[in-house]
C-alpha positions as CSV (number, residue, x, y, z in Angstrom):
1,X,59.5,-97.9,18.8
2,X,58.1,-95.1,20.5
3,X,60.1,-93.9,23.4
4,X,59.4,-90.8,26.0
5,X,61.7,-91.1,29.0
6,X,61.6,-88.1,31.3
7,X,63.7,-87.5,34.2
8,X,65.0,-84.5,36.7
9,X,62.0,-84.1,38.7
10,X,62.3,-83.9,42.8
11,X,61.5,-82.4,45.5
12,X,62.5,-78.5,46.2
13,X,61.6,-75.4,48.5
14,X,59.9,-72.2,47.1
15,X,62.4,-70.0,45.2
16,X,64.4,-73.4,44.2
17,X,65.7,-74.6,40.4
18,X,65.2,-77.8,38.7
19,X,65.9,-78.8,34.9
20,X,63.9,-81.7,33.4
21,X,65.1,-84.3,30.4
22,X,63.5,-85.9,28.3
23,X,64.7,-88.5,26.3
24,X,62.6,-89.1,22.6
25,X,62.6,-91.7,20.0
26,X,63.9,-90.1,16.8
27,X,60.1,-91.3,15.3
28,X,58.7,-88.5,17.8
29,X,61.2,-86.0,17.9
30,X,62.5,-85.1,14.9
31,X,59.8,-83.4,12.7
32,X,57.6,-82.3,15.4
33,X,57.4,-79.7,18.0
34,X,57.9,-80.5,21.1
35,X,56.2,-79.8,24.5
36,X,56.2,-80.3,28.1
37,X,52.9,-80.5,30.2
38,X,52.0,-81.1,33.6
39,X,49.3,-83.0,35.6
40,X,48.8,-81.4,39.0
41,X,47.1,-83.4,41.4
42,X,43.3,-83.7,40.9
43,X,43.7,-81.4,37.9
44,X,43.7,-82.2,33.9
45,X,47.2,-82.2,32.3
46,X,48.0,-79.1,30.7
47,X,50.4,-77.8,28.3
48,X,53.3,-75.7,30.0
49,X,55.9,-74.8,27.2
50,X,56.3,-75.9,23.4
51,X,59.2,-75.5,21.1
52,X,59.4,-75.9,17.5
53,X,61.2,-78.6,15.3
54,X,63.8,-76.4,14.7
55,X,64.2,-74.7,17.8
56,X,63.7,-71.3,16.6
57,X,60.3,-70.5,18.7
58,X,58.8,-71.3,21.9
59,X,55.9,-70.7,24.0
60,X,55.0,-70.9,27.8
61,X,51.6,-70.5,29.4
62,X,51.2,-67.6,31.2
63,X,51.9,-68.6,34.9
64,X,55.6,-69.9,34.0
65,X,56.5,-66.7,31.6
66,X,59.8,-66.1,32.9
67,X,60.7,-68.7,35.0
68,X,60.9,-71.6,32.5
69,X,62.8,-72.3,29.7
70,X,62.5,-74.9,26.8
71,X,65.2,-76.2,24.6
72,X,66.1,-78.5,22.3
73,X,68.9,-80.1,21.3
74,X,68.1,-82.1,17.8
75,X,72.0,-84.2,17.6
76,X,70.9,-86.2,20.8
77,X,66.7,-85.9,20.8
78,X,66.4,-84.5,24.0
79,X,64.4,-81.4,25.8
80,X,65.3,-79.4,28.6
81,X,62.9,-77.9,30.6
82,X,64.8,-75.4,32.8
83,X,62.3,-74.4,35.9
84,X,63.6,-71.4,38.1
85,X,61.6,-69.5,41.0
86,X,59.8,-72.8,41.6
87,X,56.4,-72.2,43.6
88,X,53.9,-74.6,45.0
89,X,51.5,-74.2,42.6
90,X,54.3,-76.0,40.2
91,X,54.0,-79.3,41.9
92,X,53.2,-82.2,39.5
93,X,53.8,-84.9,36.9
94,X,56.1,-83.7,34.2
95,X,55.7,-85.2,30.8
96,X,57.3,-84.6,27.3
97,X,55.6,-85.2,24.2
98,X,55.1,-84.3,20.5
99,X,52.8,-80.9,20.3
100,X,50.6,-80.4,19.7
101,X,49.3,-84.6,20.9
102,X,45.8,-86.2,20.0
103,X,44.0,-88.5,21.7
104,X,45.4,-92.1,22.2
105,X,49.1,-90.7,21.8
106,X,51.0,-92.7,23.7
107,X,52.7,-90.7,26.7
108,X,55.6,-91.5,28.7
109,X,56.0,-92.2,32.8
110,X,56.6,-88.6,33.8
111,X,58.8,-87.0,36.1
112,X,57.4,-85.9,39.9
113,X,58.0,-82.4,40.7
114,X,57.0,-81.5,43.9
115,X,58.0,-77.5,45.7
116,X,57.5,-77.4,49.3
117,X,55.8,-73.6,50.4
């Protein structure tokens, strides 16, 4: 059973910290890399950091290089998403997932992050 369960999300000023969880079934998590991605309101979800299987590489897009972290831990299928120097422009859904995803992947409920200017 596939299983994406993301929590953390919430409601912070500029400048603020949050760390998102995610929570994956073992058939998602264990031999692929992992992302998360975001849907900003009235805007396309995009990819905002990816790790590998193993943990050993990771990626951010460009407007979170810095403030963001991705981990991994593999024992208990979960990723982190550490977000520090939150800004407005931030503000979304938060979803985990496999990555790279295809169309028709099922996707999990998200986690709301909203950063008040």
């Amino acid at each position: 059973q596939v299983q994406l369960v993301e929590s953390g999300g919430g409601l912070v000023q500029t400048g603020g910290s949050l760390r998102l969880s995610c929570a994956a079934s073992g058939t998602i998590f264990r031999v692929n890399a992992m992302g998360w991605y975001r849907q900003a309101p009235g805007k396309q979800r995009e990819l905002v950091a990816w790790i590998a299987a193993n943990g050993g590489f990771t990626k951010y897009t460009d407007s979170v290089k810095g403030r963001f972290t991705i981990s991994r831990d593999n024992a208990e299928n979960t990723v982190l998403l550490q977000m520090n120097s939150l800004k407005p422009e931030d503000t979304g859904v938060y979803y985990c997932n496999k990555f790279p995803t295809y169309l028709g992947d099922f996707w999990g409920q998200g986690t709301q992050v909203a950063v008040s200017a």
